[in-house]
N, C-alpha and C positions, 0 to 999 in steps of 0.2 A: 666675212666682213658684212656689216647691216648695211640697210639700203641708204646710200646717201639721203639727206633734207632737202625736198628742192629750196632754190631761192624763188621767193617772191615779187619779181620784179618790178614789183607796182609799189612798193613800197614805197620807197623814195627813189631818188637819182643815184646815190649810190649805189643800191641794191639792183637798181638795171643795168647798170654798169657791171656788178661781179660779176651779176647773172649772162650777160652776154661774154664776159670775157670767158669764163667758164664753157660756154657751149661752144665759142670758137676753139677752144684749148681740148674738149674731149673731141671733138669734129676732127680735128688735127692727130686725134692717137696718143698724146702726150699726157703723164703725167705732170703733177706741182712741181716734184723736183726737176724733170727734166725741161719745163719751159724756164725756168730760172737757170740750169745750167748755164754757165757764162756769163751772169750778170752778179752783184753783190748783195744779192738778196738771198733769201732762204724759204725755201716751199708755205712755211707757215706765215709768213708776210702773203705772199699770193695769195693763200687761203682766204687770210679776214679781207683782204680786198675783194674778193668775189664772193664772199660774206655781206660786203658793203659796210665792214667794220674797222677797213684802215684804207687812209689816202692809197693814191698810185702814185707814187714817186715820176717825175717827168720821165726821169734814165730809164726806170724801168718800164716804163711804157713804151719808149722808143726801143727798147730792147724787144719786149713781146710782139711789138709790129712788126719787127724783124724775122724773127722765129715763126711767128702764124702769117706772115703776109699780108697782113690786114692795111698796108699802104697808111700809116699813120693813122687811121683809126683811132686807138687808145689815146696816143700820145694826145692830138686834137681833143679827147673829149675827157682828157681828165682834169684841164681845170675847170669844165662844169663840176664836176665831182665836189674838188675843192671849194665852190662854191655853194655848191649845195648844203655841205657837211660845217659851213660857217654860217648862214643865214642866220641872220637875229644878231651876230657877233660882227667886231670889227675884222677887216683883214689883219692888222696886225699879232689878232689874237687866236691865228689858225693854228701853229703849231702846240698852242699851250692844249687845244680841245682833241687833238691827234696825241698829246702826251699823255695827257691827266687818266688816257683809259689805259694804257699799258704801265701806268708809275706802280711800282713796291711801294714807295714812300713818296706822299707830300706835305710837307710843311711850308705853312704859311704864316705871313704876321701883315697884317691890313690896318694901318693907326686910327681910317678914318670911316670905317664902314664894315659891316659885318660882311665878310670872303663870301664871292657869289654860288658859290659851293655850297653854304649852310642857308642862302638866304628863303624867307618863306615868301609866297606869291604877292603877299601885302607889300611886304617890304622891297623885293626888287622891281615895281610897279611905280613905287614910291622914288628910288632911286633913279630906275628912269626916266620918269618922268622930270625928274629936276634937271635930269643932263639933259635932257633935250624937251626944251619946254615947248616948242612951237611943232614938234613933231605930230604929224596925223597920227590918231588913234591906233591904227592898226599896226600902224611903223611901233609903238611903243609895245604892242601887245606881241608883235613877232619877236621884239626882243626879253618881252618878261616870258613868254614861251621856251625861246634859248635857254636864258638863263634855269627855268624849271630842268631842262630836259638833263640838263651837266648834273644836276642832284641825282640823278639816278644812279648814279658812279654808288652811292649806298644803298641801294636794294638790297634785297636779301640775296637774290637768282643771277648776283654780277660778285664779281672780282674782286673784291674790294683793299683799295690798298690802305694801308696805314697812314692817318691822314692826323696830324701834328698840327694847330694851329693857336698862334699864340696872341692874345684879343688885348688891347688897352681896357684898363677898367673903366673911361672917359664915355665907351661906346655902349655900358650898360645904361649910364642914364641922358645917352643922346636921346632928344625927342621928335625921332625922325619919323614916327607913328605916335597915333593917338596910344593909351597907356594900353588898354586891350588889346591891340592886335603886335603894341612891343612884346608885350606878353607871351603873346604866342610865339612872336620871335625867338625869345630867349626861350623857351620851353623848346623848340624846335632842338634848337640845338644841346640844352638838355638832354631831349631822350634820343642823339644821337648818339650821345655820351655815354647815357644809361644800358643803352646797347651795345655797345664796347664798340661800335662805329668808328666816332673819332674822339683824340684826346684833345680838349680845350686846356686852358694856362689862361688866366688872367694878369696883367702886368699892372700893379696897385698907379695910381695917380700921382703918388709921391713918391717913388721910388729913386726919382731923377733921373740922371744922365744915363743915358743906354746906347748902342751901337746904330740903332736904327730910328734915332729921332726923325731923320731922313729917309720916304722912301717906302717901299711893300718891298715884299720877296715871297716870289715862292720857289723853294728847291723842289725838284723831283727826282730820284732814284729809278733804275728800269733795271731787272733780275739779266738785261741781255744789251746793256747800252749804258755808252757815260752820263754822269747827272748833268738837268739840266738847271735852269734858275729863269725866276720870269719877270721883269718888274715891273711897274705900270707907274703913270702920270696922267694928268686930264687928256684923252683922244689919242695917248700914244701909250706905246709897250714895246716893251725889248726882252727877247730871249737870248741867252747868255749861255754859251756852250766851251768858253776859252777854258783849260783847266786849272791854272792859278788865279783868276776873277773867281771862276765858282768857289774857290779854295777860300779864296777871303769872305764870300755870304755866307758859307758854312761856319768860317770860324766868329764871326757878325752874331749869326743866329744861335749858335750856341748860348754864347753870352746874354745874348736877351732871356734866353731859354732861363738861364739860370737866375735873372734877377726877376723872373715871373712866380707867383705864389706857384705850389706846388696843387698835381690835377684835383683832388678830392678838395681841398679849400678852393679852389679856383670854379669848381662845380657847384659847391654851398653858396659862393655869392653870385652868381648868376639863378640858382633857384630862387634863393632869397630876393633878386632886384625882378623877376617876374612875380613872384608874388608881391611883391611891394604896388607892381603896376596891375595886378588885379584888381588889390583893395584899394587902389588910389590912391596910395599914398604919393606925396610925392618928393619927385629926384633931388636929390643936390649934389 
């Protein structure tokens, strides 16, 4: 077996966090599987936590204070963790940022704003700042930092899951950016197309009545857990885990699905409305 990677515990809070739980756990003699023994977790959960790549669930932290003796240690200090691992972001929107890295699939449909998933640095600066207009500078720029750092779920050097997202055509010629840097918006998303990244669907203007006039969704899939669903309003969000609720977004988002242009036309009119906003032309 190669030489373990150390952690860098300077990284962030998380990563001090694995990092310490880790040397108390090899200090102890015990392997991954065996400090989970007895708890409902599985070695590879432990792992990316002492990775600093996934929460520590409270139980399971009162569990490992058990087992290493560390007199509540963990348990006390992993909702800094959780807070760490949300800065920039609402609380309510903790568990969607713990899902979207282990999801197989997500799909999304956003009526009123391009998913902060695809959004480029203009654009969710843009957005933040509208929602909170009186906010200090820095307050806004931790959260267009957030929001940047959730893109990297499309790296090359990451996981990446199959990510379905279905756009109103209304949001190509919003002018929530001057025409240049919409531009670049929609190119964004573009070439994450053109890289087989994610699939876009445009939903025409006139299509009419659909399932999700009302409302965002996003489903998520996990290859080791039930799907989850996410939805959001002004300052609030709810995650949905019942299994006949998610039963019904699924059967919701199909339907939209189907009454959206198909991916390659749906791709040709968002190149076409970024070029449109190169050469000026303008929206209607």
């Amino acid at each position: 077996m190669g030489q373990r990677k150390d952690i860098d515990g300077s990284a962030s809070v998380p990563t001090f966090y694995g990092k310490e739980l880790r040397w108390k756990r090899e200090e102890a003699g015990l392997t991954l599987q065996e400090l989970v023994e007895g708890s409902f977790y599985g070695p590879s959960h432990l792992s990316e936590i002492e990775r600093g790549a996934r929460r520590m669930p409270a139980e399971l932290a009162e569990h490992v204070d058990k087992v290493l003796g560390t007199d509540g240690f963990f348990k006390r200090r992993c909702e800094d963790v959780r807070k760490a691992k949300r800065r920039g972001h609402a609380s309510y929107f903790e568990r969607v940022l713990e899902a979207e890295k282990h999801a197989e699939t997500i799909e999304e449909w956003c009526p009123t704003l391009i998913p902060g998933l695809l959004q480029t640095d203009a654009y969710a600066r843009a957005v933040v700042r509208a929602t909170h207009p009186l906010a200090p500078d820095e307050e806004v720029e931790e959260k267009v930092s957030a929001r940047m750092a959730r893109a990297r779920l499309f790296e090359d050097d990451h996981k990446t899951p199959m990510y379905w997202v279905i756009l109103p055509e209304s949001l190509l010629r919003q002018p929530i950016l001057p025409p240049g840097a919409m531009a670049e918006q929609l190119e964004h998303i573009t070439a994450l197309a053109r890289s087989r990244r994610i699939l876009p669907q445009i939903l025409p203007w006139n299509r009419g009545p659909h399932p999700f006039m009302l409302g965002t969704v996003m489903i998520m899939t996990f290859p080791d857990a039930p799907p989850l669903v996410y939805t959001e309003a002004l300052h609030t969000g709810d995650t949905i885990d019942d299994p006949p609720l998610v039963k019904e977004y699924r059967r919701s988002y199909d339907w939209l699905r189907a009454a959206a242009l198909p991916p390659e036309a749906s791709l040709a009119m968002i190149e076409e409305t970024a070029e449109d906003d190169r050469n000026g032309k303008q929206r209607h």
